[in-house]
C-alpha positions as CSV (number, residue, x, y, z in Angstrom):
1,X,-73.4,-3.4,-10.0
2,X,-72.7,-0.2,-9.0
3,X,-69.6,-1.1,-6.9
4,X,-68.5,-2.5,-10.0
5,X,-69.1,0.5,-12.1
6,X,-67.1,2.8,-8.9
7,X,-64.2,0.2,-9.4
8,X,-63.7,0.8,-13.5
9,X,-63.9,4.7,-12.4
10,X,-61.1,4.1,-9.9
11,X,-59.0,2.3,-12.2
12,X,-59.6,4.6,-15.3
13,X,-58.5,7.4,-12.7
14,X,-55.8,5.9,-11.7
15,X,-54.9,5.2,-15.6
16,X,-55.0,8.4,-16.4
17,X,-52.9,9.9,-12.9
18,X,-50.4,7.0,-14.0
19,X,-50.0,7.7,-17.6
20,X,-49.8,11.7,-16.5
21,X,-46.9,11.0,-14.5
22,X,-44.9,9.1,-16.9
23,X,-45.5,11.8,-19.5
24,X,-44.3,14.4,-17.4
25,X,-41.4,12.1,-16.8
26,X,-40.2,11.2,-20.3
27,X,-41.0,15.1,-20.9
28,X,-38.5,15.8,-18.4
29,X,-35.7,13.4,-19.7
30,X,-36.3,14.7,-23.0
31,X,-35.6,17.9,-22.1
32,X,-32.6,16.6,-19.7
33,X,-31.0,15.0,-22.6
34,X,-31.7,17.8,-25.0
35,X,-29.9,20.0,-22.2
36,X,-26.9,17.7,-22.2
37,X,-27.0,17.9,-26.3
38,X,-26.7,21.7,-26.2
39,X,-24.4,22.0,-23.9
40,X,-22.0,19.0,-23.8
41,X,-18.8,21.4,-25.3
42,X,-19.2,23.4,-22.1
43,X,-19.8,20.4,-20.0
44,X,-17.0,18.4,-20.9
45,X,-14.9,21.8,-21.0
46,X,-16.0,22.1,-17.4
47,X,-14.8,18.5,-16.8
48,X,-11.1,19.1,-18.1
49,X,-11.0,22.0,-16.5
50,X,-11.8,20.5,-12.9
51,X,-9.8,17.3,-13.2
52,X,-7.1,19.4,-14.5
53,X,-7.3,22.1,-11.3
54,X,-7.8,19.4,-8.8
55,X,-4.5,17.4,-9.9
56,X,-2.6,20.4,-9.4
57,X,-4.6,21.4,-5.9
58,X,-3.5,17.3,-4.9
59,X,0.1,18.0,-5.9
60,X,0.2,21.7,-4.0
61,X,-2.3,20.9,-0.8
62,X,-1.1,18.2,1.5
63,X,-2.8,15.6,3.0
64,X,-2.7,14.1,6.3
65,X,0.0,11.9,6.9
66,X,0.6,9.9,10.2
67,X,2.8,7.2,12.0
68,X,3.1,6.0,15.3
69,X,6.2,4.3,16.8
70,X,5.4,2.1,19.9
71,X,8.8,2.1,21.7
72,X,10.3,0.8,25.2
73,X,13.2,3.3,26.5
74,X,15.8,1.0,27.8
75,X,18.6,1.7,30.7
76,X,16.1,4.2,32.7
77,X,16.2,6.6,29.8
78,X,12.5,7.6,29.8
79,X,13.6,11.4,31.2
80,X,16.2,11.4,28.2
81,X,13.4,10.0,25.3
82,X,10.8,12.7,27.1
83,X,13.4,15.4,27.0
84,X,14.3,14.4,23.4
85,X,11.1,14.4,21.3
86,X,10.1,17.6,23.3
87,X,13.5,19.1,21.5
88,X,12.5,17.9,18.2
89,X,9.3,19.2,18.7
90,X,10.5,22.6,19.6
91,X,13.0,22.4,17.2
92,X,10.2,22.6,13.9
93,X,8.0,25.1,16.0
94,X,10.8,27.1,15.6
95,X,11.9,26.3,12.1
96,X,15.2,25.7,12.9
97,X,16.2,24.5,9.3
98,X,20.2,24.1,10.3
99,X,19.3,21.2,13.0
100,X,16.5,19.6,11.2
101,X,19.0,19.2,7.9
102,X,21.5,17.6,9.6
103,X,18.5,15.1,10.9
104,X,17.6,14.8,7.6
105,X,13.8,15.3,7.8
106,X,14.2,18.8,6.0
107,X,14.2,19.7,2.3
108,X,15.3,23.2,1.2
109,X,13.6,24.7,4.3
110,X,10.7,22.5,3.9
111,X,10.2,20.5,6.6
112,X,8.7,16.5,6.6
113,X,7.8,16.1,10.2
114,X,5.0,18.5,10.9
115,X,5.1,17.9,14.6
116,X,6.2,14.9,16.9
117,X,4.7,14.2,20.5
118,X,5.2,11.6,22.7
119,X,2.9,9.9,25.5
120,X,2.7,6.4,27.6
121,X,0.5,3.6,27.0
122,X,-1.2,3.8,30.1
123,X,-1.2,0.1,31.4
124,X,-2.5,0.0,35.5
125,X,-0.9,-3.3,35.6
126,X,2.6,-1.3,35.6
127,X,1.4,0.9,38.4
128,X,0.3,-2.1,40.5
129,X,3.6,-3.7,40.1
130,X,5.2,-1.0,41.3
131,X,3.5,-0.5,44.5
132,X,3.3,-3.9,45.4
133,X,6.3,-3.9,47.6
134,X,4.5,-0.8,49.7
135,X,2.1,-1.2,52.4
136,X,-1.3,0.1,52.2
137,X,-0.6,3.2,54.1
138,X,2.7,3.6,52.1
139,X,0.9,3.6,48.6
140,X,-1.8,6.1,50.0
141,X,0.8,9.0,50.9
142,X,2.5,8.6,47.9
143,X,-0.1,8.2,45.4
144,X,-1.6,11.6,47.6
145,X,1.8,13.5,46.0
146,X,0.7,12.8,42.7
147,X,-0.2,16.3,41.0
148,X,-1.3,16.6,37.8
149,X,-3.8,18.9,35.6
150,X,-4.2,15.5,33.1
151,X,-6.3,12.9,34.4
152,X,-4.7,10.8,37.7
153,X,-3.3,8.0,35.7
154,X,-1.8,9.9,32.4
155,X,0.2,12.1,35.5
156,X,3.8,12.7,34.8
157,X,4.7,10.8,37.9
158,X,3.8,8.0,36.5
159,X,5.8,8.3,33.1
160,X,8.9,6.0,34.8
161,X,6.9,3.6,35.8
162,X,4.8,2.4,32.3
163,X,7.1,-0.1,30.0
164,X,6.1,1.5,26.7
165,X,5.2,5.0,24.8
166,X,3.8,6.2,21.7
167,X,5.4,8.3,19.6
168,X,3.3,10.4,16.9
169,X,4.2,11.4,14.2
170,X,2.5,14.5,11.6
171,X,4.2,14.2,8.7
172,X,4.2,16.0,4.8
173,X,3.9,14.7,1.7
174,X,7.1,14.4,0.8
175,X,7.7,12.2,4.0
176,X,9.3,9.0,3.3
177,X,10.6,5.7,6.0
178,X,13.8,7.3,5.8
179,X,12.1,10.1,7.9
180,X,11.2,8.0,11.0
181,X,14.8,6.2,10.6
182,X,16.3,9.7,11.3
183,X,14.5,10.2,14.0
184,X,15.3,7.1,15.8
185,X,18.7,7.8,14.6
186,X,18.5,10.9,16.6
187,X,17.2,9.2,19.5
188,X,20.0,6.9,19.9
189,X,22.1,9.5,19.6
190,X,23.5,9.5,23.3
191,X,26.9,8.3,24.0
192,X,26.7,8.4,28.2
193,X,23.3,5.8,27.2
194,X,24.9,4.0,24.9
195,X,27.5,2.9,27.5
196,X,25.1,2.2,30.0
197,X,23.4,-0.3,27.2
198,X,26.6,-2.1,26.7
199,X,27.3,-2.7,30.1
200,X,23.8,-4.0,30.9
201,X,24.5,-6.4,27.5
202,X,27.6,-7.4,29.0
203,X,26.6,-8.0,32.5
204,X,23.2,-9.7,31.4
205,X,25.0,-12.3,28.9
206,X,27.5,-12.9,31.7
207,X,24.9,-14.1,33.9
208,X,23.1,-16.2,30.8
209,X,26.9,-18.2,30.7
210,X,27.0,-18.5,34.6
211,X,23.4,-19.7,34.9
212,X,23.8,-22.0,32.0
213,X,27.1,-23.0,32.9
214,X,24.9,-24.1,36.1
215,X,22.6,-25.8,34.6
216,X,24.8,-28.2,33.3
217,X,26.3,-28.9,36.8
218,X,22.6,-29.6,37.6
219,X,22.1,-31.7,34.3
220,X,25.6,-33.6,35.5
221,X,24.3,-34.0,39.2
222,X,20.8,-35.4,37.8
223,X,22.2,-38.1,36.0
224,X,24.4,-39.2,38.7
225,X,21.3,-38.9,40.9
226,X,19.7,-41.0,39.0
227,X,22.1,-44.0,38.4
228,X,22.1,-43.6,42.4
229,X,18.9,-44.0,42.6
230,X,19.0,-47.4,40.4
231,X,21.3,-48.8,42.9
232,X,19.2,-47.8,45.5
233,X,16.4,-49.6,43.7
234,X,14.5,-45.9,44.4
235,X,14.0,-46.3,48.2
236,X,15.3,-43.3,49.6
237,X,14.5,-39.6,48.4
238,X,17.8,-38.6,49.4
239,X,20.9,-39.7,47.3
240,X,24.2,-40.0,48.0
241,X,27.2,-39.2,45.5
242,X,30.6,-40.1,46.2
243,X,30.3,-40.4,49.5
244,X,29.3,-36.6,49.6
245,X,26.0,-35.9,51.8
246,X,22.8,-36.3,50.7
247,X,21.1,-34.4,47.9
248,X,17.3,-33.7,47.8
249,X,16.4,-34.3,43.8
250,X,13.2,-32.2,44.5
251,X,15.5,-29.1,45.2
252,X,17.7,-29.7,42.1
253,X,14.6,-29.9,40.2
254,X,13.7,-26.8,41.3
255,X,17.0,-25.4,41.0
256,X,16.7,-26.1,37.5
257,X,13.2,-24.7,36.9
258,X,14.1,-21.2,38.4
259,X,17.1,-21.2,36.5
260,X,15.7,-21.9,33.3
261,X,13.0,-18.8,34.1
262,X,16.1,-16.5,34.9
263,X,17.3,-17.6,31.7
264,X,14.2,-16.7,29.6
265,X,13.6,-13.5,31.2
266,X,17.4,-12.7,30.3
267,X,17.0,-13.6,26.8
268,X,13.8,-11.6,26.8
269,X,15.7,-8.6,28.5
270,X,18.5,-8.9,25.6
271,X,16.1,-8.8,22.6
272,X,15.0,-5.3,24.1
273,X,18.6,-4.4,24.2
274,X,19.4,-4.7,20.9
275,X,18.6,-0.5,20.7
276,X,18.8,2.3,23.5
277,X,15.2,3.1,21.7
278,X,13.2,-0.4,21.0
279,X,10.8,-0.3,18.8
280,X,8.0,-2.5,19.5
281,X,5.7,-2.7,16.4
282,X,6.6,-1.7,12.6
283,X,6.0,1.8,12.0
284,X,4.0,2.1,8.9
285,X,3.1,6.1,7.3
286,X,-0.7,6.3,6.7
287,X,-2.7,8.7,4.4
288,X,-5.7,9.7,5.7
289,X,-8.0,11.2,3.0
290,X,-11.7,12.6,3.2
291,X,-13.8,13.7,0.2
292,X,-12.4,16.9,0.0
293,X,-9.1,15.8,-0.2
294,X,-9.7,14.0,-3.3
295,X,-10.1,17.4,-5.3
296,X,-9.7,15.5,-8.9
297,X,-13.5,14.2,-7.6
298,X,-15.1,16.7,-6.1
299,X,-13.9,19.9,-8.2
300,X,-15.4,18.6,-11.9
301,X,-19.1,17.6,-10.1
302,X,-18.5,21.1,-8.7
303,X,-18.0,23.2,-11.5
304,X,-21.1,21.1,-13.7
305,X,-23.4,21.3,-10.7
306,X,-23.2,25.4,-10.7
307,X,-23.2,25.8,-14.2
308,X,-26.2,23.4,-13.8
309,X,-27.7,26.1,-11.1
310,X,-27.2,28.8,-13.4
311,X,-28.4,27.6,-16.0
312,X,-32.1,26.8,-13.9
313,X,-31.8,30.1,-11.8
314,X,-31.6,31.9,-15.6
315,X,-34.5,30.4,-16.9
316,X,-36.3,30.5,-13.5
317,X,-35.6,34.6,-13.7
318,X,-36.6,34.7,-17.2
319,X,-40.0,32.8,-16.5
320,X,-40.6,35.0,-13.8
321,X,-39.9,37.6,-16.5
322,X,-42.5,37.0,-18.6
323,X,-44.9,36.2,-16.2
324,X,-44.5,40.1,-14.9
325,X,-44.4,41.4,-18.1
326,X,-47.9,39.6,-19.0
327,X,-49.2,41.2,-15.4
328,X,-48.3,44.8,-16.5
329,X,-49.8,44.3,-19.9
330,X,-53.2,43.4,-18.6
331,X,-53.1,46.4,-16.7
């Protein structure tokens, strides 16, 4: 019995603890929303005010704006595309408006690239292919040369020898596609190169006719093998044609094969052609924001939350207020 009568005690405690608490918070949304009611001119003042001041702080500050171009420098011109970028780069440090016009990345003086660097994709598959030919002992004294303050790999000794490179860009607002097409403009811009291209082209699609003019002698010599191996009823591994000497079909076979390969590889070595610079992937500008670059946000919660803070550091000083005054009046 008397555990029962502790348990109603509890609970009426608990009532009353519960019922305290949701009176102090309906007192407090009451005087929330009476807050809000006297105030809600200013407040939505506050909120034009800041939506209005952080449009105009988007339009003025500028945001970060990137691209990368992945490209492969064709006809040994990695020293050239190095040399290159490192000129454009130097180019904006030193605000040279005249050259960066006539590129067509400047407005009035007001330049779209920011800032361009280059570096290689670092891929130790290259580097292995390139020393595979050396012996052991070979590899070790020349890999000992290497000298570099970046890390062993990222060495500039190393720059001929990676198939592609990444080129940054840091770009402004006003930056368009038409930004990175004059700079790959610029970067074929090399007559000596440009010759060099055309005569790989033309050398490399004289091949492609010679080897595929081959491999219809081989297609020709295959079907006479075979009607010569019909008459034969198959018996020999060797044929004879016209009388000539015997032909192994296994090595026209593989004949065949290792043109074919040469023939891909040229096809492949073509495609990269098409441009002293190839671009690999599809350079795309990106926009990277943060909260604080979205000021149109930030700026109006900014403005209500201080005159928010005021408003309770006002009536915190004035309640401190009266509380002294009541002190010095019992004295």
């Amino acid at each position: 019995m008397a555990d029962q009568d502790n348990q109603d005690i509890d609970l009426r405690v608990l009532y009353r603890k519960t019922r305290g608490y949701f009176k102090k918070l309906a007192v407090l949304l009451f005087r929330a929303m009476a807050f809000l009611t006297r105030n809600y001119l200013v407040l939505v003042g506050l909120l034009v005010v800041g939506l209005v001041l952080g449009y105009l702080l988007q339009t003025v500050t500028s945001n970060k704006r990137e691209a990368e171009i992945i490209v492969h420098a064709n006809v040994e011109s990695i020293t050239y595309l190095y040399d290159a970028v490192n000129l454009l780069e130097l180019k904006i440090k030193e605000r040279d408006t005249v050259f960066l016009n006539d590129l067509g990345i400047s407005i009035k003086g007001r330049n779209k690239l920011k800032s361009i660097d280059i570096s290689p994709i670092i891929n130790i598959r290259d580097i292995l292919e390139k020393y595979r030919s050396y012996s052991d002992n070979q590899s070790v004294l020349l890999l000992e040369n290497v000298e570099s303050k970046e890390s062993f790999f990222e060495s500039k000794n190393f720059l001929w020898d990676y198939e592609l490179h990444t080129i940054k860009l840091k770009l402004s607002n006003e930056a368009t596609d038409d930004v990175i097409d004059s700079i790959l403009s610029f970067l074929e811009n090399n007559s000596y190169l440009q010759s060099r291209r055309e005569v790989f082209r033309e050398n490399l699609n004289n091949q492609l006719a010679e080897n595929t003019f081959s491999l219809k002698q081989l297609d020709s010599l295959l079907v006479n093998s075979n009607k010569a191996l019909i008459s034969n009823k198959g018996e020999a591994s060797q044929v004879t044609i016209n009388g000539g000497e015997g032909i192994e079909l296994g090595n026209i076979l593989q004949a065949k094969t290792n043109l074919l390969d040469a023939n891909s590889q040229i096809e492949q070595e073509l495609l990269m052609l098409d441009k002293l610079v190839h671009v690999i992937n599809k350079p795309v500008i990106v926009e990277h924001k943060t909260v604080m670059d979205h000021e149109m946000i930030w700026l109006p919660i900014l403005f209500i939350f201080l005159f928010m803070l005021l408003h309770l550091i006002k009536k915190f000083y004035f309640k401190l207020k009266k509380i002294a005054e009541s002190s010095a009046s019992m004295h």
